[in-house]
N, CA, C and O of each residue as an XYZ file, in Angstrom:
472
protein
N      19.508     26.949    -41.685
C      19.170     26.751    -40.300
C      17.820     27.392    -40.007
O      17.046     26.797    -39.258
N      17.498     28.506    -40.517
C      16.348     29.182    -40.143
C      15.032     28.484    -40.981
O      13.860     28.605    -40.625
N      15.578     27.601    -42.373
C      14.234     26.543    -42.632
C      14.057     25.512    -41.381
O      12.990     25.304    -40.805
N      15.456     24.839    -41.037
C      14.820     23.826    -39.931
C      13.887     24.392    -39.008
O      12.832     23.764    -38.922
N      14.055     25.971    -37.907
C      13.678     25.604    -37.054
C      11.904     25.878    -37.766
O      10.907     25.300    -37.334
N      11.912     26.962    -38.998
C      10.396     27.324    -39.711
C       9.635     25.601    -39.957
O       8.473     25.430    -39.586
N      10.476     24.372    -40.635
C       9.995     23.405    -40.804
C       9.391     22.625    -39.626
O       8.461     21.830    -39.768
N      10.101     22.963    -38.216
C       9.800     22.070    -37.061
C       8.822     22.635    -36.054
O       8.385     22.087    -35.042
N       8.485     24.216    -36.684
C       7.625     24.979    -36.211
C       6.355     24.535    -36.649
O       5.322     24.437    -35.987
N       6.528     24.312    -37.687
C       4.931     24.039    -38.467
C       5.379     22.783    -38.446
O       6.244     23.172    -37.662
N       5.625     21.600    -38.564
C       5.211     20.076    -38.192
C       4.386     20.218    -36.875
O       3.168     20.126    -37.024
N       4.999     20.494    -35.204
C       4.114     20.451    -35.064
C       3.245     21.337    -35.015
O       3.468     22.540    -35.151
N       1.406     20.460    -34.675
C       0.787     21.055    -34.261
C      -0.234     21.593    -33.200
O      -0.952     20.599    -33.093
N      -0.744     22.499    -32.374
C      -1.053     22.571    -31.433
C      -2.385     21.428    -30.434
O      -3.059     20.821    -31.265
N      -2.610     21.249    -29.671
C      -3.588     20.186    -29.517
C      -4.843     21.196    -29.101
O      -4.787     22.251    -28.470
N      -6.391     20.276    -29.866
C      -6.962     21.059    -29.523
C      -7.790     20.924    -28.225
O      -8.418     19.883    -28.027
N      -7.808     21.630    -27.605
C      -8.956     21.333    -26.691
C     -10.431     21.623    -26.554
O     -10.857     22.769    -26.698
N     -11.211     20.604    -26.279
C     -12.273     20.507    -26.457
C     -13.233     20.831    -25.160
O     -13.085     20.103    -24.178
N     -14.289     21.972    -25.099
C     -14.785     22.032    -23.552
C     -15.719     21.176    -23.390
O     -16.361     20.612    -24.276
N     -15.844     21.028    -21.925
C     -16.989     19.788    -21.896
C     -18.290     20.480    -21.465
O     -18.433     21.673    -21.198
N     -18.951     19.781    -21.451
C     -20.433     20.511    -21.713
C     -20.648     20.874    -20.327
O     -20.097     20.354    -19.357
N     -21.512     21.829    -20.320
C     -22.284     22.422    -19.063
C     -22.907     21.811    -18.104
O     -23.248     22.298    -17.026
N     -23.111     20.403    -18.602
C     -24.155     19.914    -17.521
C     -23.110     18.560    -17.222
O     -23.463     17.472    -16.767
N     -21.963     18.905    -17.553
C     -21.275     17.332    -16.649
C     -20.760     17.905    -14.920
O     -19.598     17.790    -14.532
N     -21.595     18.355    -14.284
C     -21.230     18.643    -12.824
C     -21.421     16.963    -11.961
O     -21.723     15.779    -12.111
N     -21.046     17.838    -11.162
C     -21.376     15.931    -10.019
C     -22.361     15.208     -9.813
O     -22.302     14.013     -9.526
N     -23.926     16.242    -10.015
C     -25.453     15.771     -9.947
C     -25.828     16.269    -11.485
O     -26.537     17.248    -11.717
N     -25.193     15.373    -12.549
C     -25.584     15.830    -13.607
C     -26.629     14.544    -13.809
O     -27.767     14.971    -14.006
N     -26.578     13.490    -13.812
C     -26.641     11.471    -13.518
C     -26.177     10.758    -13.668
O     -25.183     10.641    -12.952
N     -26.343     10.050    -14.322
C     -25.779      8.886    -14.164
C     -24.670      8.617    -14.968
O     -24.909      8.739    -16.169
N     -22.954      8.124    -14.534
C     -21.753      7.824    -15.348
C     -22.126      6.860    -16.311
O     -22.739      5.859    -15.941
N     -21.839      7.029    -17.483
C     -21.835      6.206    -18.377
C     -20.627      4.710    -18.343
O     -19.462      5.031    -18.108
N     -20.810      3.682    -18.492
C     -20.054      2.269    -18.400
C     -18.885      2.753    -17.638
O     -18.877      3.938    -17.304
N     -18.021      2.082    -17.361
C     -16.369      2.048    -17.221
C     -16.200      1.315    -18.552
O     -17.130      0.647    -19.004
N     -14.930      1.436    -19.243
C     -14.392      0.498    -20.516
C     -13.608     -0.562    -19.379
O     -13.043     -0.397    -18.299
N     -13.948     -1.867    -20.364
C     -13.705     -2.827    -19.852
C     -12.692     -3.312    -18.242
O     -12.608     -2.250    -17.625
N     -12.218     -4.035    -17.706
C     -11.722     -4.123    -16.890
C     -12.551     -4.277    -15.688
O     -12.498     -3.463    -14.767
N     -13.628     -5.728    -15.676
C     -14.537     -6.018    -14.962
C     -13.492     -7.369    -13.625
O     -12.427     -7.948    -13.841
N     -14.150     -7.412    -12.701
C     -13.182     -7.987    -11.405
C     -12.293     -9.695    -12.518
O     -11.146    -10.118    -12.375
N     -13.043    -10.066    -13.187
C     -12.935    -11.214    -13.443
C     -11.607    -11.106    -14.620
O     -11.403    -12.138    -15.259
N     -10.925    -10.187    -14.845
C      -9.856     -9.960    -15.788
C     -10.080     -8.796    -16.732
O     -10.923     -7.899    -16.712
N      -9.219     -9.029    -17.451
C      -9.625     -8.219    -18.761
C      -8.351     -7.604    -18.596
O      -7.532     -7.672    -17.679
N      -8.358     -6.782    -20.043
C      -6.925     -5.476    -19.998
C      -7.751     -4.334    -19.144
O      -8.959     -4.128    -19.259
N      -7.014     -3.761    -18.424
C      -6.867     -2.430    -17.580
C      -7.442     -2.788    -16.530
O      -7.904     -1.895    -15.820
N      -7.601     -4.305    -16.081
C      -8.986     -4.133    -14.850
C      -7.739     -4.462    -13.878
O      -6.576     -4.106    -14.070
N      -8.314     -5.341    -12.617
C      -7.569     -5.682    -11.522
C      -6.891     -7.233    -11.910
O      -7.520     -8.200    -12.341
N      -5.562     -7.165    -11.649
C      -4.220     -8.292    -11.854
C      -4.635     -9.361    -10.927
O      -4.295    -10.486    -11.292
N      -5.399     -9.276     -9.626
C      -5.313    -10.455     -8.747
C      -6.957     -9.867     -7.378
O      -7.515     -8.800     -7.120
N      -7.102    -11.326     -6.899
C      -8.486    -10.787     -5.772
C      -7.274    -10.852     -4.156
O      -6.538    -11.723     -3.693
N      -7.612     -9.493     -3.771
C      -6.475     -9.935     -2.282
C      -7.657     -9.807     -1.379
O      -8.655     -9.107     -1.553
N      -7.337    -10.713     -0.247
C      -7.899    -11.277      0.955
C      -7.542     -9.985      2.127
O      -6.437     -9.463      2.271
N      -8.652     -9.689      2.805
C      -8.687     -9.050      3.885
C      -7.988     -9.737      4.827
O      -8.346    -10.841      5.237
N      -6.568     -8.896      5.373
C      -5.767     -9.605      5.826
C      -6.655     -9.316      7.600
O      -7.264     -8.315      7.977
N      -6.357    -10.775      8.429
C      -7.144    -10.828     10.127
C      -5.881    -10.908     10.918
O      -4.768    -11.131     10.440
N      -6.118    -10.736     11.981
C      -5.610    -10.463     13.444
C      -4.651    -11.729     13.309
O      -5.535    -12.229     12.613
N      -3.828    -12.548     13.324
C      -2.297    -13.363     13.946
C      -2.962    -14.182     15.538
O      -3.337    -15.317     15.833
N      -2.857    -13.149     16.100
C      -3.186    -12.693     17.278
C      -4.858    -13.075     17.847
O      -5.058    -13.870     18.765
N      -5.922    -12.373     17.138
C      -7.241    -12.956     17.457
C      -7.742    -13.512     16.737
O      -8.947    -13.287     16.627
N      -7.047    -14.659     15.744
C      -7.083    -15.867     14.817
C      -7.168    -16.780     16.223
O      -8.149    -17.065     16.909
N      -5.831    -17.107     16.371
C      -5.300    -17.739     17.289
C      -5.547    -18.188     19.196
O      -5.311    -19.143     19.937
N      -6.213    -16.671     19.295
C      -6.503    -16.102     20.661
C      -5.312    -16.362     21.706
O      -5.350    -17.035     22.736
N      -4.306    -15.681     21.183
C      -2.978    -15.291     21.800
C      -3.249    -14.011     22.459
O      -3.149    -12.875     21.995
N      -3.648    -14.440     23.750
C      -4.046    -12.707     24.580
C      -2.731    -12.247     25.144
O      -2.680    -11.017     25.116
N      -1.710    -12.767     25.618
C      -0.607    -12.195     25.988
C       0.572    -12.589     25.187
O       0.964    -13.747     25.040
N       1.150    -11.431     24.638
C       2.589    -11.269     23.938
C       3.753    -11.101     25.029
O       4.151    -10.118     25.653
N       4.029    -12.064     25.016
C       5.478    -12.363     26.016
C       6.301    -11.408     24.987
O       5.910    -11.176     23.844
N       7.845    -10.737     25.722
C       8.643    -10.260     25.068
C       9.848    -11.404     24.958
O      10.529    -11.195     23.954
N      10.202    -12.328     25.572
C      10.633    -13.893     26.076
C      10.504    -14.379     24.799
O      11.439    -15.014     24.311
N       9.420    -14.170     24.132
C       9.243    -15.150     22.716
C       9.563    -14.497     21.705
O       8.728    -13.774     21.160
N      11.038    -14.625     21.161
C      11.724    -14.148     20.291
C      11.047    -14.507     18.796
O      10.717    -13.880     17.789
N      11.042    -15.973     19.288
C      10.411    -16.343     17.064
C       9.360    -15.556     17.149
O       9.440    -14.553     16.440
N       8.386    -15.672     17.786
C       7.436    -14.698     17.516
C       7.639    -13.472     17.080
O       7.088    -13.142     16.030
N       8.453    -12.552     17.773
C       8.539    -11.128     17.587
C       9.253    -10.583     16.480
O       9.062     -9.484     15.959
N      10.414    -11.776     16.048
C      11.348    -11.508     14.815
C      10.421    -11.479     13.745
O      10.698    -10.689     12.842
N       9.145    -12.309     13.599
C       8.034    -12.183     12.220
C       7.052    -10.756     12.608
O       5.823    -10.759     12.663
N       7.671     -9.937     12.776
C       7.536     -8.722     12.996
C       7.895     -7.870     12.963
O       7.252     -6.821     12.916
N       9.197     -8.010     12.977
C      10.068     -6.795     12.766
C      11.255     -7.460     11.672
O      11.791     -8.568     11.658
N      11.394     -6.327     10.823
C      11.992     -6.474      9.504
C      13.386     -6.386      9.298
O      14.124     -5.878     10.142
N      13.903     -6.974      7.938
C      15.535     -7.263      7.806
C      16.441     -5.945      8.986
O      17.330     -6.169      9.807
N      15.959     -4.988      8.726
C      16.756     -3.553      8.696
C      16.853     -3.301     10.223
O      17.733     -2.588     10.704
N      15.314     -4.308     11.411
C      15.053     -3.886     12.791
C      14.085     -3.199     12.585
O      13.626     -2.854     13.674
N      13.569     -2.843     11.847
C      12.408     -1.943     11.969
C      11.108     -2.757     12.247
O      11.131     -3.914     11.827
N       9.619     -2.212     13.090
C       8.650     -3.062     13.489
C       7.794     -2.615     11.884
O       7.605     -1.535     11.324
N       7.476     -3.870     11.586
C       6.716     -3.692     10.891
C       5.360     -3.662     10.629
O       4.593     -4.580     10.917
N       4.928     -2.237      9.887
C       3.517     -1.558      9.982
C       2.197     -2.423     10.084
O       2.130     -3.405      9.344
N       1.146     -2.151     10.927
C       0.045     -3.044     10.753
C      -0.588     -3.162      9.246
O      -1.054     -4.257      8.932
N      -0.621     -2.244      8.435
C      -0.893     -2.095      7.057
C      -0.524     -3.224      6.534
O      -1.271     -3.729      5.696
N       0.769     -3.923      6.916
C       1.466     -4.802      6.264
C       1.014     -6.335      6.954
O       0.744     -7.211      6.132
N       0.911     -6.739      8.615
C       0.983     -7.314      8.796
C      -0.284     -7.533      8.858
O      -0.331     -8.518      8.121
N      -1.162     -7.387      9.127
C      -2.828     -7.469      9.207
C      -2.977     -7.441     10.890
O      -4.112     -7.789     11.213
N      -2.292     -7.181     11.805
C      -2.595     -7.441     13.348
C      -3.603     -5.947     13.312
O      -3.482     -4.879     12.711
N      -4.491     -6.423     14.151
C      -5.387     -5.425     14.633
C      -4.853     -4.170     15.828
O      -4.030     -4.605     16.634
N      -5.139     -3.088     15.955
C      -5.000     -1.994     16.822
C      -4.141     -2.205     17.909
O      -3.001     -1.852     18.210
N      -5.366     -3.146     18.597
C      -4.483     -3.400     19.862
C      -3.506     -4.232     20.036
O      -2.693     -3.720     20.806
N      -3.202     -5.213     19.716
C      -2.267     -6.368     19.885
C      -0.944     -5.796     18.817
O       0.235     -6.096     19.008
N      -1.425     -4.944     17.711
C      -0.032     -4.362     17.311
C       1.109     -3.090     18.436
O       2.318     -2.857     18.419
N      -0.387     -2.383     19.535
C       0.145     -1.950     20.181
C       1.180     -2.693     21.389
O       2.187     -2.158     21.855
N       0.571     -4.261     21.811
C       1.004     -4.811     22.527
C       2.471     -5.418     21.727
O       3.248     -5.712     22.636
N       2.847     -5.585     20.936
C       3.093     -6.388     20.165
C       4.480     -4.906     20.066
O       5.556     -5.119     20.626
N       4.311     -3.889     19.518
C       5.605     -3.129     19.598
C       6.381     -2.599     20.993
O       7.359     -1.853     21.035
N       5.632     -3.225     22.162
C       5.901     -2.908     23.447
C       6.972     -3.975     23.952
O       7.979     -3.825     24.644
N       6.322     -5.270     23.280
C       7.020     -6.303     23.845
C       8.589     -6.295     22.745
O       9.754     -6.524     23.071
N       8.108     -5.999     21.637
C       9.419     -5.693     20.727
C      10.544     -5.026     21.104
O      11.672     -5.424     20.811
N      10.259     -3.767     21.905
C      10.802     -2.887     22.432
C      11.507     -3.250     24.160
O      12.509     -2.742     24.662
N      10.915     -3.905     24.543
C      11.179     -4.452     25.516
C      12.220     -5.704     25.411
O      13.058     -5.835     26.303
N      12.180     -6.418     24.568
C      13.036     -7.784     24.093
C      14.346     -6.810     23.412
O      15.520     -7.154     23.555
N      13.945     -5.565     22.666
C      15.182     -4.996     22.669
C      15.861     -4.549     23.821
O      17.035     -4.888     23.967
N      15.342     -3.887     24.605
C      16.324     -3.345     25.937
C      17.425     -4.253     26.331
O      18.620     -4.013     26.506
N      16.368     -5.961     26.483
C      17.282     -7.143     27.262
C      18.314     -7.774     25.981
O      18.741     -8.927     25.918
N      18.448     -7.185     25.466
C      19.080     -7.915     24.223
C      18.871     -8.737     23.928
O      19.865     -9.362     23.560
N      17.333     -9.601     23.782
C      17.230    -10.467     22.991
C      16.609     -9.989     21.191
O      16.486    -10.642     20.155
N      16.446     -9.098     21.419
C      16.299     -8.480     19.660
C      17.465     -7.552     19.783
O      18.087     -7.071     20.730
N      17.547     -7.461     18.224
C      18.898     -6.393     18.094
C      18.043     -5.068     17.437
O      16.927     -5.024     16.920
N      18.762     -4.324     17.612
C      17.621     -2.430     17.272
C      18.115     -2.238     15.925
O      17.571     -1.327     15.299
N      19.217     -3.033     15.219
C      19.512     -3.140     13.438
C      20.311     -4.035     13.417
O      21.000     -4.705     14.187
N      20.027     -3.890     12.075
C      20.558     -5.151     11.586
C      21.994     -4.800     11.199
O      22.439     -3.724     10.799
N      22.550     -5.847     11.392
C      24.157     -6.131     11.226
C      24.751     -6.234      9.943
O      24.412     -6.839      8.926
N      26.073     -5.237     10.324
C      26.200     -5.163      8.418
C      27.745     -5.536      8.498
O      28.410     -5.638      7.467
């Protein structure tokens, strides 16, 4: 027993580390290449081009969000009832603000439900 653990002691071995030179600070110049993975494919680069998602809302020029208009508001709020984040939907600032008011409001009258039904 005391060869295994001497044998598994010395297999492995330590890694070495190497310092990096003195002059790689932030204003040292210029980064050398990236390895491959240019927009157009390659291994390690980017899988797909995504589109800057626009406004629903000032696509359309829908200036008032009725709370009355249910289809509308349900493509907004998610399986669970939850409103879902502008991150996700692309609506801009304001009309997402208008837009969780009227949500909230269509909930009071019960025409949205505040979760989903299990």
């Amino acid at each position: 027993m005391a060869d295994e653990t001497n044998s598994t002691a010395a297999s492995e071995q330590p890694q070495q580390h190497t310092p990096r030179p003195a002059s790689s600070g932030p204003h040292s110049g210029p980064r050398p290449p990236r390895p491959a993975g240019a927009p157009g494919g390659g291994p390690g680069g980017r899988k797909f081009f995504r589109r800057k998602k626009v406004c629903k809302f000032c696509t359309e020029k829908i200036d008032a969000i009725s709370y009355r208009d249910v289809r509308l508001l349900q493509g907004f709020v998610a399986e669970r009832g939850k409103i879902v984040p502008r991150r996700l939907t692309g609506v801009c600032t304001r009309h997402q603000r208008r837009l969780s008011l009227a949500i909230k409001q269509s909930r009071n009258i019960a025409l949205l439900a505040f979760a989903a039904r299990f």
